[in-house]
N, C-alpha and C positions, 0 to 999 in steps of 0.2 A: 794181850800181847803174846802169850805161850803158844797161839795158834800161828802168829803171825810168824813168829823164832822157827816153830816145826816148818811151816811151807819156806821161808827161807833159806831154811838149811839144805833141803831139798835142793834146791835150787845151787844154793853153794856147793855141793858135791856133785850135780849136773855140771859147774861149769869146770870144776878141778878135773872131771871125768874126761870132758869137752877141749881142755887143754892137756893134758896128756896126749890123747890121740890125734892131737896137733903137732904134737913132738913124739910120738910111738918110734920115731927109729931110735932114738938116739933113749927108749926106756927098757929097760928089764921086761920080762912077760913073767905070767904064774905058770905050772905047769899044764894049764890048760888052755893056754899062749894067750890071755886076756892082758893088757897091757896095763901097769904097774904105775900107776900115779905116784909121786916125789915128793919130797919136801918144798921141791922147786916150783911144782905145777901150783902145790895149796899156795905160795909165798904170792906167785905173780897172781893168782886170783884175787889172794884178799889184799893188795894194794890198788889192785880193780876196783873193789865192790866195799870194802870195809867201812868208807864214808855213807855210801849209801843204806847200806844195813843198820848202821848207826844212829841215823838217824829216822831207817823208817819206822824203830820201835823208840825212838826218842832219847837216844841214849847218847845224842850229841846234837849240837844247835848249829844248823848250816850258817858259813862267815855271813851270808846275806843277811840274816836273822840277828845276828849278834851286832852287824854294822847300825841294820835300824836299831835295835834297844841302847845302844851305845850313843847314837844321832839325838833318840828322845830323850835319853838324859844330860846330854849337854846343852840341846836346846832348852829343856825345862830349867837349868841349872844357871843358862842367861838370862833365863826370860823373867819378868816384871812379877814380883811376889803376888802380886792381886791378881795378877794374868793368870790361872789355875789352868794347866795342860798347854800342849802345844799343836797348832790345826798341819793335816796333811799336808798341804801347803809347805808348810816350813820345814817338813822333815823332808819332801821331796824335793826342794831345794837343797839342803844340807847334803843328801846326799847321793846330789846328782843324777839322779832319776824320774822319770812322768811319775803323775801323778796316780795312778793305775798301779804303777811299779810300787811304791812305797804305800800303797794301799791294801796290795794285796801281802807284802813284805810285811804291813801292822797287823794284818788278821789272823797270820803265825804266831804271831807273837803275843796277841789278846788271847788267841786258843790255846797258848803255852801259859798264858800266867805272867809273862813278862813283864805285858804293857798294858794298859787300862786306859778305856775311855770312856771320860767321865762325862760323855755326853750322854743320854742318855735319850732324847728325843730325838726322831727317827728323821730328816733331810736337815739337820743339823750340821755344821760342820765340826770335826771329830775334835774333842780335846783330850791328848796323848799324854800320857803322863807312865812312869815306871811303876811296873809290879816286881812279880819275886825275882831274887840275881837271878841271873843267866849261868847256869851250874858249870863248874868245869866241863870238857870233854872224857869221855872214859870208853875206850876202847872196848869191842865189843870183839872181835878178834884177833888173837895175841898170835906172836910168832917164838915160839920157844923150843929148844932141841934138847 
């Protein structure tokens, strides 16, 4: 993850750089008239990007993500105690999406720990069932002065 943080930080200070000299009339210069990034330039950047950062080192669960774990636990929570998991099918009716959609929305969420399928053999159809909470969000760029 520590490689992933350095390249995108990179990246963060390219685009703070990149909005600065989008707004250069209205910034201060250094005495070597290089233009003077803001508190303002970083603020509108990371309300840009700060979800996306967040989550590409996993340090927040996109709403799509949290919708499905949230879909499987209610269906499993209706469903017939003998009935062990719940098939794609049912979660992609719940919640409103092809099948494809809430397919590839379970495989986030199998690869986070979320959700479990207890199917186990392979053109099976998938039985969905809940792994570990879905951790709060925690901000990965703060705004403080």
């Amino acid at each position: 993850m520590s490689v992933r943080l350095r390249r995108d930080f990179e990246t963060l200070i390219t685009l703070i750089e990149a909005h600065a000299l989008l707004h250069q009339a209205r910034r201060n210069r250094d005495l070597e008239g290089a233009v003077i990034a803001t508190y303002e330039d970083y603020a509108t950047v990371r309300g840009l990007v700060s979800d996306l950062l967040a989550d590409a080192v996993e340090r927040a669960v996109p709403s799509t993500i949290r919708e499905t774990v949230d879909a499987i636990g209610l269906l499993n929570a209706a469903t017939d105690p003998l009935e062990e998991g719940v098939p794609m099918t049912r979660v992609a009716t719940s919640l409103g999406v092809d099948k494809s959609t809430a397919m590839r929305r379970a495989r986030v969420a199998i690869a986070r720990g979320f959700v479990r399928n207890l199917e186990e053999r392979r053109g099976q159809p998938a039985r969905l069932v809940l792994g570990e909470p879905v951790p709060d969000d925690v901000g990965l760029l703060t705004l403080g002065r």
